[in-house]
N, C-alpha and C positions, 0 to 999 in steps of 0.2 A: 243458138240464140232463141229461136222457137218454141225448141220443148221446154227452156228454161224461165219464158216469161210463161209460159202454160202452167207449168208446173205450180208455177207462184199462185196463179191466178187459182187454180184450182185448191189450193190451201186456205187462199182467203174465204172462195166461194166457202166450201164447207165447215168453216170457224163461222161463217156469218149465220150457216144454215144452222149449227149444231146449239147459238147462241138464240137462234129466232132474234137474230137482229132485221131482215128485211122484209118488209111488207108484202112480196107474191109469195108464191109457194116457193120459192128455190131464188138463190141470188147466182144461179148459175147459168154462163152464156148472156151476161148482159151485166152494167154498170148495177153495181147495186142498188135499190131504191130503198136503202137503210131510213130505220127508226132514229129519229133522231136531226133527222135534215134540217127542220124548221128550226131546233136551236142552232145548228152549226149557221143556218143563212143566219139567223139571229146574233152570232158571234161575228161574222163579216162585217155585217152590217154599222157595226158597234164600233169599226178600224176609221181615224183620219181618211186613206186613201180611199175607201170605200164611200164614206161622206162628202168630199171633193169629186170624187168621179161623176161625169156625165153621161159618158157613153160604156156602156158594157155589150162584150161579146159573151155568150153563154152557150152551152150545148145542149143539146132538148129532152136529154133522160132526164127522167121521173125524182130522182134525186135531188136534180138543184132547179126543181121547178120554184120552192119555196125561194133563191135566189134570184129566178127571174122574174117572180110576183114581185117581191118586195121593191126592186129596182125598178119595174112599171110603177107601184104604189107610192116611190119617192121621186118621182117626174124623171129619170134615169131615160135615156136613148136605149133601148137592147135588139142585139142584132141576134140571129139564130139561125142555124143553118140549116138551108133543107138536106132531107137524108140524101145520104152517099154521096151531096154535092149533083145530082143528077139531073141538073136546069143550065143554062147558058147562065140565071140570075140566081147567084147560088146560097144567099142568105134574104131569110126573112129581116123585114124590117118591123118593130114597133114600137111603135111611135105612143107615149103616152096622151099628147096633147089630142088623138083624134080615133081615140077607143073605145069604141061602140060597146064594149063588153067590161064586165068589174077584172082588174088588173089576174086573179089569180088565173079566171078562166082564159084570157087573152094570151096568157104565157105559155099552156099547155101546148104541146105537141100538135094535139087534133083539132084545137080552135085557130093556133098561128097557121095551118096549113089550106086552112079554108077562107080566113080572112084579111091577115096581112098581107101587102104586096111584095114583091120578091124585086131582089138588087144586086147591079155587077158587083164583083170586087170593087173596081174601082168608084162608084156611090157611096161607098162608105166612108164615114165619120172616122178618122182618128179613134183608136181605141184606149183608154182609161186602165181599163182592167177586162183581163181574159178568164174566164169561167169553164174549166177543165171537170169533167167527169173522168173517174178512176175508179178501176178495181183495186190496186195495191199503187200504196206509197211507201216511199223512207223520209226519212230525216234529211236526205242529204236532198231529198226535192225530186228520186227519180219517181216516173209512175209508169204504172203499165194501164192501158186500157183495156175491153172486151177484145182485141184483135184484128179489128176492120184497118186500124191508121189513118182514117178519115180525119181525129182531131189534129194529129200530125200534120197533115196535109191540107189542112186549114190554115194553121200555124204560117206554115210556113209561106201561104200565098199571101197571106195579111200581112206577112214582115217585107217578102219582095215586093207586095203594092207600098212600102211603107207609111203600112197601117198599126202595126206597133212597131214602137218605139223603147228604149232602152229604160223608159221609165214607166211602160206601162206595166202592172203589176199581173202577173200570172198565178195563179189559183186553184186548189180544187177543196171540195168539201167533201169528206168522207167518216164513215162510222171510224172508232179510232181502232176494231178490230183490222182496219184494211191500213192503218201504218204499221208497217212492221220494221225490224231490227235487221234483217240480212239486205244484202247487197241485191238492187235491180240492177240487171242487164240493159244497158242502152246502148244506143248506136250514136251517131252525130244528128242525125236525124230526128231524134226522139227529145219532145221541152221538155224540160225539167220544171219545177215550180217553185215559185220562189214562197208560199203559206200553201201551208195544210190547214185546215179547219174542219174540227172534230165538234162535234158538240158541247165536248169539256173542254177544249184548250184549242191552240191558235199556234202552230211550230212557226218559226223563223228556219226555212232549210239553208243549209252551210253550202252547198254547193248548187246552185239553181242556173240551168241550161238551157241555152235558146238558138236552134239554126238561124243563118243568116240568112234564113232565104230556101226557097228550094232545090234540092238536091237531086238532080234529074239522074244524074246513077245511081241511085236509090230507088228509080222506078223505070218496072216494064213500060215498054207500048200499051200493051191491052192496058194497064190503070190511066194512062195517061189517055187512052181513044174513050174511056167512058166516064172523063169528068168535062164536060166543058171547058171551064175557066184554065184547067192545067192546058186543053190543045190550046185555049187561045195565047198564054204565056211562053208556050212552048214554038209556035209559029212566030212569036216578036222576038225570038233569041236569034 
């Protein structure tokens, strides 16, 4: 199952690299931070559910900062996680109503980490919609990430706080070199998403997947001893 999300992954990187679709030198070893992002938030943005939403969860690569700009910029709630989850309070909060800073820079990675405050799972808002970073999609809604499984394992603490809900909509925005045609590999584990959003177009996926909750044989000790919030979930079982 490894070599074969690897493998994906590494087909996208180099279609992304050989196109100079992403902005570093190499879209390789990380979410891609593709050209083109600002129109894809730009096509979210444009959706009913996206304009009803109050609260958004987002993830903090470079990618879909333009999504979490624009969601600070329309009074939107956005949560964001700190990396690895490696705090007792393991998502940033911001708050549009009391932002010192102009919305794009407040959403960046290195301004939320120095200025936002941090919150349990259980502080959190009801979520609206979930904001997913991807290396490779399908049609059918699977995605693979960089390889950490941290959004996984976000996921999944937010559905057993029930924090999403069977109507909150899942998401990700990617160049549409990284949807591809063949079959991803998942596990029970792994969300599916229910919209792709490319720059040029908006998929409806046919088959979109969500664990119920977390999957404790799905994870070592060691993952479980170096995220907080999983020992604390893990001790109330």
């Amino acid at each position: 199952m490894h070599d074969a999300k690897q493998l994906v992954r590494t087909q996208v990187w180099n279609a992304l690299d050989a196109a100079d679709a992403v902005h570093n030198d190499t879209a390789h070893g990380r979410i891609p931070d593709f050209r083109g992002s600002e129109e894809a938030a730009a096509g979210l943005a444009q959706l009913d559910d996206w304009k009803n939403a109050q609260v958004i969860k987002a993830v903090p690569d470079k990618a879909q900062l333009p999504v979490r700009a624009r969601a600070l910029s329309e009074g939107k709630l956005l949560y964001m996680a700190v990396p690895k989850l490696a705090t007792p309070k393991p998502f940033y909060l911001l708050d549009p109503a009391v932002l010192d800073v102009p919305p794009y820079e407040a959403a960046t990675s290195r301004v939320a980490a120095v200025t936002a405050p941090t919150v349990e799972v259980d502080a959190l808002q009801p979520l609206d919609i979930v904001v997913l970073g991807s290396v490779a999609v399908n049609r059918d809604g699977a995605r693979i990430g960089k390889g950490a499984g941290y959004s996984d394992l976000e996921f999944a603490l937010l559905t057993e706080a029930g924090l999403i809900r069977q109507d909150t909509l899942v998401v990700t925005t990617v160049h549409s070199l990284q949807v591809i045609d063949a079959p991803i590999p998942v596990t029970d584990h792994d969300v599916k998403v229910d919209l792709v959003v490319t720059p040029e177009e908006i998929i409806e996926c046919t088959a979109p997947h969500r664990p119920g909750g977390i999957l404790w044989d799905h994870l070592d000790p060691a993952k479980i001893a170096s995220i907080p919030a999983l020992r604390v979930r893990a001790n109330r079982r």
